[in-house]
C-alpha positions, 0 to 999 in steps of 0.5 A: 557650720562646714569646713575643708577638713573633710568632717563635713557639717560640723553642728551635725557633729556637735549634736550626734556628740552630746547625745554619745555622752560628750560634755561640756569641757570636751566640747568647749576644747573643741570649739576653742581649736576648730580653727588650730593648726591640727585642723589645717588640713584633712583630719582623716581617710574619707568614710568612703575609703575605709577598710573596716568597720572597726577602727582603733584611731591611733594619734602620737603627739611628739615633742619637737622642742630643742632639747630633743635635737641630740636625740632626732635620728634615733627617734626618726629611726624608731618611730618608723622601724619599732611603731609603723613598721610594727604595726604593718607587720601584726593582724591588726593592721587593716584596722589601725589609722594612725596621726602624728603630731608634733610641736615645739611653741608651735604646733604641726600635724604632720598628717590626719589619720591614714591607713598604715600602708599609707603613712608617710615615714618620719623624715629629718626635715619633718622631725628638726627640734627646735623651740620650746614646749607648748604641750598643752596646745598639741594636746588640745588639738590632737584631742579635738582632731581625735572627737571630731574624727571618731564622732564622724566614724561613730555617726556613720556606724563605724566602731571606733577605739582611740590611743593617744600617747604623748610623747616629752622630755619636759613640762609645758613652757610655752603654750596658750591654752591650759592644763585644766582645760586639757585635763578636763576634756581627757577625764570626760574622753576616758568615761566613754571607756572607748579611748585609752592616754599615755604620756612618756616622759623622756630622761625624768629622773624627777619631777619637774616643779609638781609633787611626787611620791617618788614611785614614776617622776612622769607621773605628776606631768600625766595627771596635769593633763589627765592622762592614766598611764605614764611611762618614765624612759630614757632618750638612748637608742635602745630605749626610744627602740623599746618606747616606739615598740610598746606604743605599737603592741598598745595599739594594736591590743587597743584595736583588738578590744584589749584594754591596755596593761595598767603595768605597760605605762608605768 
């Protein structure tokens, strides 16, 4: 099986995959998205044009649904100033390729993994909230961009590490795919002990419809989705400033074969 995303053969893929570790529920997402929109274009930097050995993969999964219009340009400035630019000025820069995805009912990769120098600063007319949430489906896809990707890098002797953060103001309302797919394809990611997910939810002052204990109202919606860490945060400038900026630091510990804080994401 080949493809024009520049993975090149994917049962060759598949096979090496299996034989890493990767089950059954990881691969079934996979399959079940290789013709999704986050796989329309190149998922990442072709092996020939890399820098490193070592690569951390760090992918930002960003919800564009309409409730997050009042809110854009701090997000666009944050995302671009506290998180790229972040990550450009630390030692671990060279080692770092970064994706973003962003959805609302419908799901768009903004681009594949790059390099940091190359990545394309978030623009009014990338980030123009409208819709409703499909969470589910951008999670599905950024995950299977993320195996494919990392196994093609594994398969050719590069080091890989991975950091997914999603990024909401709300629960899933729109998407066809399900949390318990979603959930069970992370679980198996996270037994690799080489991928590292986060969820923050925006302005959660309590759970949406899941049960709680009342200690982090994100925490419900994390676990749907199988996702350790999560981060409760408000939507002001000054927060989405400290988000983005945590989100970097995590990164860039992550590539530096630091595992993330359990009280970074809490």
């Amino acid at each position: 099986m080949t493809n024009n995303n520049g993975l090149g053969n994917l049962d060759d893929l598949f096979q090496s995959a299996e034989a890493d570790g990767l089950t059954a529920a990881s691969l079934d997402l996979v399959v079940s998205n290789l013709n999704g929109p986050t796989m329309a274009g190149p998922v990442g930097v072709p092996l020939d044009q890399l820098a490193t050995n070592e690569v951390t993969l760090a992918m930002n999964i960003i919800d564009m649904s309409g409730s997050m219009a009042p809110y854009a340009a701090d997000l666009i400035r944050a995302y671009n100033e506290d998180y790229l630019a972040a990550m450009l000025g630390s030692t671990a820069s060279d080692d770092i390729l970064v994706s973003t995805i962003l959805f609302e009912d419908k799901v768009k990769l903004l681009h594949g993994y790059v390099n940091l120098a190359d990545a394309p600063r978030l623009t009014a007319k990338d980030y123009d909230p409208n819709g409703t949430t499909a969470l589910y489906d951008a999670v599905a896809g950024g995950l299977t961009n993320m195996v494919l990707y990392a196994q093609q890098l594994r398969q050719s002797g590069v080091m890989v590490r991975g950091i997914v953060i999603v990024y909401s103001d709300g629960a899933d309302n729109a998407s066809k795919q399900s949390a318990r797919d979603v959930r069970r394809a992370a679980q198996d990611l996270l037994s690799q002990e080489i991928y590292t997910l986060a969820y923050v939810g925006f302005g959660l002052k309590k759970p949406l419809g899941f049960k709680s204990n009342g200690a982090n109202p994100v925490q419900p919606l994390a676990d749907e989705i199988g996702f350790p860490h999560a981060l409760a945060a408000g939507l002001d400038h000054s927060e989405l400033r400290r988000i983005f900026h945590l989100a970097s630091m995590s990164a860039v510990q992550v590539s530096q074969g630091t595992a993330v804080p359990a009280n970074l994401f809490i």
